[in-house]
N, C-alpha and C positions, 0 to 999 in steps of 0.2 A: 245789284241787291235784289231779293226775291220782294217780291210783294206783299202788303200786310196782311191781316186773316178777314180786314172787311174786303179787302178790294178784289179777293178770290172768288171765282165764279161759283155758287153754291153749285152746281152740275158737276158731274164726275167729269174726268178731265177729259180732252177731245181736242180734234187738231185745229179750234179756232183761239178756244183761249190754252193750249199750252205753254207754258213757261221755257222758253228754250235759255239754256244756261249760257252763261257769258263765255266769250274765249280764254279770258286771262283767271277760269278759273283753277282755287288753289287745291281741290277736290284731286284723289290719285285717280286716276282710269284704271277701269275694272281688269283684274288680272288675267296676263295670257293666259293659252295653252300651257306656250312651253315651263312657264315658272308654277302653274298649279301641277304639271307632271314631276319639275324638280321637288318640290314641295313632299309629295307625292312619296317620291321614290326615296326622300332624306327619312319619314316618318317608317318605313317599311324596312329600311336598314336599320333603325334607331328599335322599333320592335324588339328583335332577335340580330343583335349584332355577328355573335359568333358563327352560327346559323346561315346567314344570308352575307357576310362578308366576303366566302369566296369569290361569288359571284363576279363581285367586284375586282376582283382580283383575277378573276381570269378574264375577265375583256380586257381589262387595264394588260393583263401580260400576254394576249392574242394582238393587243393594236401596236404594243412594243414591241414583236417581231416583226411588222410589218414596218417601222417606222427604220429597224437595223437594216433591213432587205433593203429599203428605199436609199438611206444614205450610207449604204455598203460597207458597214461596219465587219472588221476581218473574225470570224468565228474562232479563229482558234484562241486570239482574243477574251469573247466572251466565254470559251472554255475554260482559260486559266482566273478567270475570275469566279465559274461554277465553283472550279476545286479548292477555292479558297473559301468560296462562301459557304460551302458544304463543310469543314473541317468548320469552319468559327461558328456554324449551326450546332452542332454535334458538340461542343468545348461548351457552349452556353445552354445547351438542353439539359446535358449531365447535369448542372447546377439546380434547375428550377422544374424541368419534366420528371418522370416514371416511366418506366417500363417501356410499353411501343408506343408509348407518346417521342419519343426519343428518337427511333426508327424513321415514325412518321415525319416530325419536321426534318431530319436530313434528309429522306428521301423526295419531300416537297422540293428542296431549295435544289438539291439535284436534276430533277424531274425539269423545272422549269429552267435550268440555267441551259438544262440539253434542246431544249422547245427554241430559245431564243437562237442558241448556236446552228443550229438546223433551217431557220424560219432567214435567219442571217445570210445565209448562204444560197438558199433555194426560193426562201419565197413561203408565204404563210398560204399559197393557192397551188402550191408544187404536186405533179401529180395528176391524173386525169381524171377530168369531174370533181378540181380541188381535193384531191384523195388527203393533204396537209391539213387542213382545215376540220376536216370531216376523225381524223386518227388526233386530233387536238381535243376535238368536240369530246371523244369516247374517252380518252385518259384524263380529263375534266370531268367527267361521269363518275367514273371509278375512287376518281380523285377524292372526289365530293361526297360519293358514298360512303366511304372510310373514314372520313371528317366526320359526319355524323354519327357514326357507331364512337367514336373514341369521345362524343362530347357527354354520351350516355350517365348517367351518374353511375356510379360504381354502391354494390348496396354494403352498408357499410354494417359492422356485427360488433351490438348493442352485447355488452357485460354487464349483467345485473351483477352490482354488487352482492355478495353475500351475507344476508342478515343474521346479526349473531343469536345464536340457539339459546342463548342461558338469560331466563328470565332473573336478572341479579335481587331486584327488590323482594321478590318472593322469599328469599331467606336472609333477609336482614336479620327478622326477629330470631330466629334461631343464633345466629350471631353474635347476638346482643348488638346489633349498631341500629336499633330502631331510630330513624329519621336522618339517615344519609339516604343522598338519593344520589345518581348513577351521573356522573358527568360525559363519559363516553365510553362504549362497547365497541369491540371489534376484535374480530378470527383470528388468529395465529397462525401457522403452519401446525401445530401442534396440539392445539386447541383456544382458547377464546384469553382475552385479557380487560380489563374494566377498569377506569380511572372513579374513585366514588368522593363524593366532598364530604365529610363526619361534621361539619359544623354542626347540625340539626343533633347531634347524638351527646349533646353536652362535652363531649373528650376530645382532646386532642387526636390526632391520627397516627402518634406515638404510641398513644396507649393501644392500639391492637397493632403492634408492629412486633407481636413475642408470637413463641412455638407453639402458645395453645392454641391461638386463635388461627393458626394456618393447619395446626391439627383439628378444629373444629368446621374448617372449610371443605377438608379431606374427607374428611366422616363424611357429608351430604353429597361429597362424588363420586364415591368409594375408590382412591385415590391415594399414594402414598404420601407421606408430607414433604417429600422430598421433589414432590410435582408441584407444590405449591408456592409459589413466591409473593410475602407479604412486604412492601417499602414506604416507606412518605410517598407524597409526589412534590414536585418541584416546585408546586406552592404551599403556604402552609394551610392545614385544613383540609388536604389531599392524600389520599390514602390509595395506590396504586396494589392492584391484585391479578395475577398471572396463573393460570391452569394447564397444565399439560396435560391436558386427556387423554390424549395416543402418548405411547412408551418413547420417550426420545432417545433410548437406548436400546431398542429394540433392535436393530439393522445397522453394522457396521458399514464406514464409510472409505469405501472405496479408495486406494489413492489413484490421484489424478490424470496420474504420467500410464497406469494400468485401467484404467477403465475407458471403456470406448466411448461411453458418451457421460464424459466429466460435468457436473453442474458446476466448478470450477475448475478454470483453467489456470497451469502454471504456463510461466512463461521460459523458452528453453535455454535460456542465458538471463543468472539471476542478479540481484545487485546486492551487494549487504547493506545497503544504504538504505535501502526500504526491506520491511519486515518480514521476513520468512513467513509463508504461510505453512502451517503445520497441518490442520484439520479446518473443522466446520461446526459454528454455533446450530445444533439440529433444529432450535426453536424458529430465528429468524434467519439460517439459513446466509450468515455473511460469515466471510473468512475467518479462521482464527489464527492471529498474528501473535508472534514471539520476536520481541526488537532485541535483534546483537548489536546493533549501533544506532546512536541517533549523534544531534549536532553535540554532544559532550564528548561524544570517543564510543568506544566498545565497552558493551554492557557487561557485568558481571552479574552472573544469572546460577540461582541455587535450585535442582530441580530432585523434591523428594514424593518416594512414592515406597509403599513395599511389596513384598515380590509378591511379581503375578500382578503388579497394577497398571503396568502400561510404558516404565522405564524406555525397556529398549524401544519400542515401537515409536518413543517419543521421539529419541535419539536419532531413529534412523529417518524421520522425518525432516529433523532440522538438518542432518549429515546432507542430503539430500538434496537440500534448498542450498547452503554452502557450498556444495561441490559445486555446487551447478555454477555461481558468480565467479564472474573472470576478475572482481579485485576482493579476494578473501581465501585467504588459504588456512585450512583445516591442521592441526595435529590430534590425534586421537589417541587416548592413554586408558586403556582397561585390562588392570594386572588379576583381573578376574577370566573367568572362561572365554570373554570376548569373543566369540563366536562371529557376534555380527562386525564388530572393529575389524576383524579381520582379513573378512568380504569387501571391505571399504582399502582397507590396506592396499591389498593383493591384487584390485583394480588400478591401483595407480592416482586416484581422487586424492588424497591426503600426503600432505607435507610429508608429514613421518608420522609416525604409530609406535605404541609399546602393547603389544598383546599377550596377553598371559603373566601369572607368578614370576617367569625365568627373565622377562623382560623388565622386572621393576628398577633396577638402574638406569636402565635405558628411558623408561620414563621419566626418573629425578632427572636426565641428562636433557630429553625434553621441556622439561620445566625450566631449569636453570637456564637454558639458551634464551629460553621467550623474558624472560628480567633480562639476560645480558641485552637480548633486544631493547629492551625498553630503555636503558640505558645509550643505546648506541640511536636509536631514534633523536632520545632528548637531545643530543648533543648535536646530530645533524637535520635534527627538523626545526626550519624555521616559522613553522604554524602554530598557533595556539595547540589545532587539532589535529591530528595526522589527517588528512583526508588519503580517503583507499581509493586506487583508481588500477588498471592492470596493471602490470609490471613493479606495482606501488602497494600491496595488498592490505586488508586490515586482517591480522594473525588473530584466530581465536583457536583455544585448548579446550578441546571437549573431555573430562574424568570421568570415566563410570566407575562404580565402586571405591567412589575418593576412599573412603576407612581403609581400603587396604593398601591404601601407599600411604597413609600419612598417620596411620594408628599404629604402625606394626613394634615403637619404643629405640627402634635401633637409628644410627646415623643417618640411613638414607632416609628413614620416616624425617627426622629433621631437618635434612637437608629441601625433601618435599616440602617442609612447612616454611623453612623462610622464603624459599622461591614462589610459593602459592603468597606469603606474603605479600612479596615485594609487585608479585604479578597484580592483585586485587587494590592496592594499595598507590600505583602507581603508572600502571599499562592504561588506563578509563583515553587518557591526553594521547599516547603515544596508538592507539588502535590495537591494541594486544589486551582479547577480552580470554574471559574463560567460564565453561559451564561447568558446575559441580554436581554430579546427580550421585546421589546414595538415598539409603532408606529412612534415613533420619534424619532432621536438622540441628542437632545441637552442634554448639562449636567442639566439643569433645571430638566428633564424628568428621570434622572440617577440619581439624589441627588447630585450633585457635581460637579467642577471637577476634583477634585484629585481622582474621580473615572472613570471618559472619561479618564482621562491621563496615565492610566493604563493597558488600551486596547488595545490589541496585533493584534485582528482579527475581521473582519469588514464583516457581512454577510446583502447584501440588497437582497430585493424582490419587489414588486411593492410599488411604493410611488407614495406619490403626487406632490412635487416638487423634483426636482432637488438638491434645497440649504438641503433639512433634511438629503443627502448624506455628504455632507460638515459639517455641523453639528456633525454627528456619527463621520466620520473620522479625525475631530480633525485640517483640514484644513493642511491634508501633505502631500500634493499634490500629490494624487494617479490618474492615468488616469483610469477611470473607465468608462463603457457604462451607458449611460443617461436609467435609471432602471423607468422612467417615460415612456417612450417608448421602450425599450427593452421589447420585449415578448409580444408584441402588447396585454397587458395587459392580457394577459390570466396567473391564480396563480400557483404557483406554482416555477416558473422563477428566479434564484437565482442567484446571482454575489458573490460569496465569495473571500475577499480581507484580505490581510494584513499590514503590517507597514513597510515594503519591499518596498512595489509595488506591491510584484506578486496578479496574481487574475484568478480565472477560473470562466464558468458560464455553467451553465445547466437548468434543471431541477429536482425536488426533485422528488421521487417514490410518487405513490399513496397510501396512507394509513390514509381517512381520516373519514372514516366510523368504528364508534366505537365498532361495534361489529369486525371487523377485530383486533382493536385494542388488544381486549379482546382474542381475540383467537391465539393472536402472545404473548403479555405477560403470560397467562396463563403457569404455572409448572415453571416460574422462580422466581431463590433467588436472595437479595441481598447480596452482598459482602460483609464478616465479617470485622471489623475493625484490625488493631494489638492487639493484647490481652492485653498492657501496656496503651493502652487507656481505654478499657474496664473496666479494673482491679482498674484505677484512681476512687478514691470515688467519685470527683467531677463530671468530664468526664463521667463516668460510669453511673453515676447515672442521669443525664440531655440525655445521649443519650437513657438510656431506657424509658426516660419518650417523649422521640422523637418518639418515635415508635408506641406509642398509639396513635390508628386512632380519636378517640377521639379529638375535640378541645381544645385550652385551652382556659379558659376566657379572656377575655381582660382585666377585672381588675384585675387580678393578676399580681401581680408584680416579674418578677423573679428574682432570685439571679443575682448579678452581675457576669458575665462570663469574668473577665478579665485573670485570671490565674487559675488551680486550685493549692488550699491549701494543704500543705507536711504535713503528718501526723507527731503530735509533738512527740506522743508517741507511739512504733509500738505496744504495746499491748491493746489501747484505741480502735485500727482502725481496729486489728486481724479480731473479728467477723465478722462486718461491709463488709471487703475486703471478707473474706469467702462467705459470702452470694450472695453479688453481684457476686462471681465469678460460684456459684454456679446455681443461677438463669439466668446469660446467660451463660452456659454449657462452661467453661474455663478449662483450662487445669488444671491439680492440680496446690494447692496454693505450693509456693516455702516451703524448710526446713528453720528452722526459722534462721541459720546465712549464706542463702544464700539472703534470704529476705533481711536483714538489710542490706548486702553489696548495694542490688539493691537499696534501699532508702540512702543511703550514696552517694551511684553514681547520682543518679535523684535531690539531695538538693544541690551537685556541680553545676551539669550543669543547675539548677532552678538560683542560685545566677550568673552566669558567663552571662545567658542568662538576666539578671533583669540587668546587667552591660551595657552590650550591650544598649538594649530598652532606657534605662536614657538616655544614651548618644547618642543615635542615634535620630539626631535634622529631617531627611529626610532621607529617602526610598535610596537617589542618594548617593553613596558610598562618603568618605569626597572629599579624593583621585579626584574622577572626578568630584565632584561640583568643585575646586579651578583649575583644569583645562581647566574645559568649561567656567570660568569666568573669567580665564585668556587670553582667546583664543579670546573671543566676547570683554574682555577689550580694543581689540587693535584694534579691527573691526568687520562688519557681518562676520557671518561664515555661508557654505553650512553644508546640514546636513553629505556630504561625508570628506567633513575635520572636520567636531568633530570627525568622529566614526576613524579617523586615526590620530587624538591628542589622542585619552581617549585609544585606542585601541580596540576598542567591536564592536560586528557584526552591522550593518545596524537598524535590527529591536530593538537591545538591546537599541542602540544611540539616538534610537527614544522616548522608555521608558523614558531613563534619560529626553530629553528634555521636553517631556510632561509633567513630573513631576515638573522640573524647573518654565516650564509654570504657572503649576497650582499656583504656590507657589509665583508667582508674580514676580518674576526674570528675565526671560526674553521673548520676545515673537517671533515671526515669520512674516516676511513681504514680501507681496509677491505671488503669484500663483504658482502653479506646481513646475515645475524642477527649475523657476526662485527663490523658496521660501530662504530667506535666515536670519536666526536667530541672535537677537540684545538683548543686555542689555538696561533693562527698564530704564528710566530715575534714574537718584537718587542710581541704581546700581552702584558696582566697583568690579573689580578684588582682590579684597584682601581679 
């Protein structure tokens, strides 16, 4: 123990009275060299790890070839472990590195795997005057040089957002919304948009959601009203405002497959399963899609425009997108000048085609095949929903100028109407859709309307009034932009809507010059049928006679297409089936008792399906006509409380209703959101 503070000598210390400290004491001894040098050299690495790690790493990989040389490890050896470790470098760089950062670690692990295999075999002092040692030292140098420049930072390039140009509050008072204030601004492609709260304005944000007040917006940008877009916003007390200050129809848009540098791109093998892209929204610049299918079946789709407004151009758009998908095959019927049907024909892209006046048999004759299909599906499909896959295809019927096959008063005009019928009415399940494009929408102009009332999707382009939108859309109260002004008539301009509500609008690509046509269909096929269609004597033999470009007469009279006929006897129909299957290149014919199982199965579900049909009085399930009549027997009904009596989506609820419609049962009174559906006089619940 040290001594207390009296018994210490008051003199500074000296070697009579120094204190020499005891042996067993528990004090550390002052530290070496060598652990203040570890010390040292841990704090100098910990600095700048990245920086200063090679170092480390190359004495550590200098004394490791010395240690291979010493216990004679075989180089070729540590070479085949270089080429392994160089590939698993390279495989894990791609993942986490850039650019010659990429290069650099595989050429590290190479570098060094070649040092150890060399050092292995000769010696890390190989050479005269250690020439090994000294050509190690210099590609250590180098090495290290290059480490440094890749650790550099890269300068990275700052985007100032764009601050929006339109001071909004400055014209409230002109407005009249004195005390809304501005929830968020920001730029468009096209020009500026502004979310505003109106609480502060005493009104609702309803009350300036009308044409003055978007004409009163126009006025202070001198701007047409047809640039101005007034809606709610998604909360309430929000009032959302859009400006198009550049012309968004100033500049046609290019199609895709023809332009070298597309802002979109199609892809060269399409799907029908996902949405045709037709054009381009100019505002924000995202695709604009048209659905022929989703998970219900194939859409039936009404598309009106009049002349000069963008029809064909539309046409050859979606023709385009279809050809292009290996499970969707095309038939095209325009008993008009078809000029472009034509071009589509005479490629080879399309099922079959009826083009021209002389052809209009030939298109009843098309028509009635795709219901005999729908029929011959029902009975052989065992899906809810056809799903279209190659070989498997979902059939859609594109009409241009429906009025002149279904208006003209004679037989084949009605013969066109119960097939467009039975098509709209009953193909959605089976994948057999069809688009209707004419100038109009009334059902006069469709043949019907148990054929409007079947219409899922509603595509306008420029009209002439207003009311032919109302017309097409069956009067279900869709909010849609006035397409008499919208696009300040320039063609092209398209509003596609459906039985929802929802709706987008654009512009369609340019594609209306028929040598373009010709040079985008060119080298495409159509889409094979299932082979149990082809194989059908009846079926088979009406679709090869669809494919001759050839007219057919008008006075010929063709078989009736209601179903086709079950062979009575299968060795009457052997040959027959042989040949057809032979002449369109079919798979071998079946063994003959696997055949007969096939026709034993096919005369089941032909009699189970002839059950059905008899008894099936309407299209609208029994189930939810006696519910919807039950429903409207007690009062109007919205169309959101049918579709939560019947249980089905939105647009399905709409189906039934239109169909009801058509069928004289009950009708709808009312505009838009107020629209609310009543049993016809004379009606009852029961």
């Amino acid at each position: 123990m040290s001594r207390s503070t009296a018994e210490r000598c008051p003199a500074p210390p000296h070697s009579h009275h120094a204190v020499e400290a005891p042996q067993n004491s528990d004090e550390p001894p002052p530290p070496s060299n060598l652990k203040a040098a570890a010390r040292a050299t841990y704090a100098w690495f910990r600095a700048a790890p990245a920086e200063r790690a090679p170092f480390l790493g190359g004495a550590a990989l200098y004394g490791a070839g010395a240690l291979a040389h010493a216990t004679h490890l075989p180089w070729w050896g540590i070479g085949m472990v270089t080429i392994a470790g160089s590939i698993a470098t390279y495989a894990t760089a791609m993942n986490r590195l850039k650019g010659t950062r990429i290069v650099g670690a595989t050429a590290a692990t190479a570098a060094s795997g070649t040092w150890l295999a060399a050092a292995a075999e000769a010696g890390v002092a190989a050479g005269p005057s250690g020439l090994a040692t000294w050509m190690y030292l210099g590609a250590f140098g180098v090495g290290y040089a290059l480490h440094r420049v890749g650790l550099k930072p890269r300068p990275v390039e700052v985007v100032t957002p764009e601050v929006p140009r339109i001071d909004w509050e400055a014209y409230f008072a002109g407005w009249g919304i004195d005390g809304a204030r501005v929830v968020s601004a920001e730029p468009t492609r096209l020009g500026e948009q502004a979310l505003l709260d109106t609480r502060g304005t005493g009104k609702r944000a309803s009350a300036f959601v009308t044409r003055s007040f978007a004409e009163r917006v126009a006025e202070d940008f001198g701007i047409s009203t047809g640039r101005v877009q007034v809606k709610e916003g998604r909360v309430a007390g929000q009032l959302w405002i859009s400006l198009r200050l550049k012309d968004p129809w100033a500049d046609v848009i290019p199609h895709p497959l023809l332009d070298p540098n597309p802002e979109i791109s199609l892809p060269d093998v399409a799907d029908v399963r996902q949405p045709p892209i037709v054009g381009q929204d100019p505002e924000t610049g995202r695709p604009l899609e048209l659905v022929v299918w989703d998970e219900d079946g194939a859409a039936h789709i009404m598309v009106v425009a009049i002349k000069g407004g963008g029809k064909t151009v539309l046409l050859n758009n979606v023709l385009e997108r279809l050809t292009a998908a290996d499970n969707a095959l095309v038939f095209g019927i325009d008993v008009s000048k078809a000029k472009d049907m034509r071009r589509w024909r005479d490629s080879g892209a399309l099922g079959a085609a009826a083009c021209g006046p002389q052809e209009r048999a030939k298109a009843v004759k098309i028509l009635e095949f795709a219901a005999a299909l729908i029929s011959h599906r029902a009975a052989h499909n065992t899906d809810a929903v056809f799903q279209p896959h190659p070989g498997h295809p979902a059939v859609i019927v594109v009409v241009d100028e429906v009025d002149a096959l279904v208006t003209g008063g004679d037989a084949l005009a009605q013969r066109a109407q119960a097939a467009l019928t039975t098509i709209t009415s009953k193909g959605r399940s089976e994948s057999v859709g069809v688009i209707l494009v004419g100038q109009r929408g009334s059902a006069q102009w469709l043949g019907g309307g148990n054929i409007r009332a079947n219409l899922d999707r509603f595509v306008f382009l420029k009209v002439s009034r207003r009311n032919e939108m109302a017309l097409a859309a069956g009067e279900l109260g869709l909010e849609l932009p006035d397409m008499t002004k919208y696009g300040e008539g320039k063609p092209g301009v398209v509003c596609i809507a459906d039985v929802s509500g929802n709706n987008s609008k654009g512009r369609t690509f340019k594609l209306k010059d028929l040598d373009d046509v010709s040079r985008i269909a060119e080298g495409r096929e159509a889409s094979p049928l299932e082979w149990d269609v082809l194989a059908d004597p009846k079926l088979g033999k009406l679709f090869a006679a669809l494919q001759d470009d050839g007219a057919s007469g008008a006075a010929e009279e063709p078989a009736e297409q209601s179903q086709p006929d079950l062979p009575s006897t299968p060795d009457d129909r052997a040959a027959e089936r042989e040949g057809i299957r032979a002449s369109l290149r079919l798979v071998p014919s079946l063994e003959a008792a696997e055949a007969a199982q096939v026709r034993e199965h096919s005369r089941a579900r032909w009699e189970m399906f002839n059950q059905v049909e008899q008894t099936a009085a309407s299209p609208v399930p029994a189930e939810v006509r006696s519910r919807v009549l039950a429903l409207l027997g007690d009062g109007a009904a919205a169309k959101r409380d049918v579709a939560a009596e019947i249980g089905y989506s939105d647009a399905q609820t709409v189906r039934f209703l239109n169909q009801l419609r058509a069928e004289g049962v009950i009708e709808p009174r009312g505009q838009g959101p107020a629209t609310r559906w009543h049993l016809r006089a004379g009606e009852h619940s029961a």
